[in-house]
C-alpha positions as a Markdown table, in Angstrom:
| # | Residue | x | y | z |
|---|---|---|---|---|
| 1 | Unk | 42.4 | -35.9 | -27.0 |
| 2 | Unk | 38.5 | -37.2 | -26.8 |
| 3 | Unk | 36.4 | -39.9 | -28.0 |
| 4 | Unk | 34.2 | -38.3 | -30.9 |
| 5 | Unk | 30.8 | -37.3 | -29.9 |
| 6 | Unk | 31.6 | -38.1 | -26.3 |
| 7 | Unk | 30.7 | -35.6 | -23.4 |
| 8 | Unk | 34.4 | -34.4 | -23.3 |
| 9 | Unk | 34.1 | -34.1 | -26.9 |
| 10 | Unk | 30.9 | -32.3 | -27.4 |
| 11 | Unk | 32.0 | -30.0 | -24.4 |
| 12 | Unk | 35.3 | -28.8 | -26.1 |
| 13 | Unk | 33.9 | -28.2 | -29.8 |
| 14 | Unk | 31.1 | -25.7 | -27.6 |
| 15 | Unk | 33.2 | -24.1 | -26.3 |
| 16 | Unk | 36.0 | -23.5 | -29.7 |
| 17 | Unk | 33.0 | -22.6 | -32.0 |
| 18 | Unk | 31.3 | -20.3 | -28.7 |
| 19 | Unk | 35.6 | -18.8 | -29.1 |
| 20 | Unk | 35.5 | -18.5 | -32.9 |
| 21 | Unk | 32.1 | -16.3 | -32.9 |
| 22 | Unk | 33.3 | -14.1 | -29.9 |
| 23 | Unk | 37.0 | -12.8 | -30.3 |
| 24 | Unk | 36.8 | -10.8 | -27.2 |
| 25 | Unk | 36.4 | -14.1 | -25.2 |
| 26 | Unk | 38.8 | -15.9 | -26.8 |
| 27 | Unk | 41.0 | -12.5 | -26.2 |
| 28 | Unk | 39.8 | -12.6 | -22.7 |
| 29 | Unk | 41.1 | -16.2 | -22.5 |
| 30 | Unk | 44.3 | -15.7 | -24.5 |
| 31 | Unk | 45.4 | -13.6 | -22.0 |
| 32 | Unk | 44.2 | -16.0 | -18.8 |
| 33 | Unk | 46.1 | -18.5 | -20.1 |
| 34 | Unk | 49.3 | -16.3 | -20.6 |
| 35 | Unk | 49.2 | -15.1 | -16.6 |
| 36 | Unk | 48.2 | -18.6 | -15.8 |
| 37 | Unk | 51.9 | -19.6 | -17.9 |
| 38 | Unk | 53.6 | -16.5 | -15.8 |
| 39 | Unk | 52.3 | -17.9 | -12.0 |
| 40 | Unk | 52.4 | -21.8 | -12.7 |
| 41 | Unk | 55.3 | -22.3 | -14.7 |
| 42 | Unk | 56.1 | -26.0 | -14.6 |
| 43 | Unk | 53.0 | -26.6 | -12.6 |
| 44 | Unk | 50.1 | -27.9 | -15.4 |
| 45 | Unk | 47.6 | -29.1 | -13.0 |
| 46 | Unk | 47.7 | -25.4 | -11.3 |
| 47 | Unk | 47.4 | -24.1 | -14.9 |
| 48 | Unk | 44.0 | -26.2 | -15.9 |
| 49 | Unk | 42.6 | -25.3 | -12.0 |
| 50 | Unk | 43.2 | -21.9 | -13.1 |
| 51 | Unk | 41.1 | -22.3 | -16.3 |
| 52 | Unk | 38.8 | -24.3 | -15.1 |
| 53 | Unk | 36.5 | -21.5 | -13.6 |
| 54 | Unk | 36.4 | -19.6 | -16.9 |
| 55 | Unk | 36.1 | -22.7 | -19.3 |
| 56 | Unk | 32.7 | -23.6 | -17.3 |
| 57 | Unk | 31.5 | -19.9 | -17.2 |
| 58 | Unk | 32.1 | -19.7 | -21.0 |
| 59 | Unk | 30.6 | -23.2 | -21.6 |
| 60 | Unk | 27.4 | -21.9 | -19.5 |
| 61 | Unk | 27.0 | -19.3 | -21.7 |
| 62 | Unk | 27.3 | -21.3 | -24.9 |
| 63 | Unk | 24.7 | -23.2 | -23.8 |
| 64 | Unk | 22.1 | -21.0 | -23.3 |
| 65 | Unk | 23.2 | -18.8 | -26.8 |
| 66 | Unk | 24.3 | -16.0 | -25.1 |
């Protein structure tokens, strides 16, 4: 959950609409968070680590419109 129109909030809606108008990312991340599930079962903070890399990488792209 995030304060509207704060940093974390403006962050997260980048990166859903950058998902929404590239469905092989958002495959790409379906299926990082599924083998994230499989290794770290239990474990959330090993989970968002794991996503971490790829959330910046996407939101990096979003910015610059790629």
């Amino acid at each position: 959950m995030f304060e509207i129109n704060s940093r974390d909030w403006e962050r997260h809606i980048l990166f859903r609409n950058y998902l929404i108008q590239h469905p092989e990312v958002a495959k790409q991340y379906a299926e990082l968070k599924l083998k994230l599930l499989e290794q770290h079962q239990g474990d959330r903070e090993a989970y968002q680590v794991g996503k971490a890399s790829f959330i910046e990488q996407i939101e990096q792209q979003a910015k610059l419109g790629r």
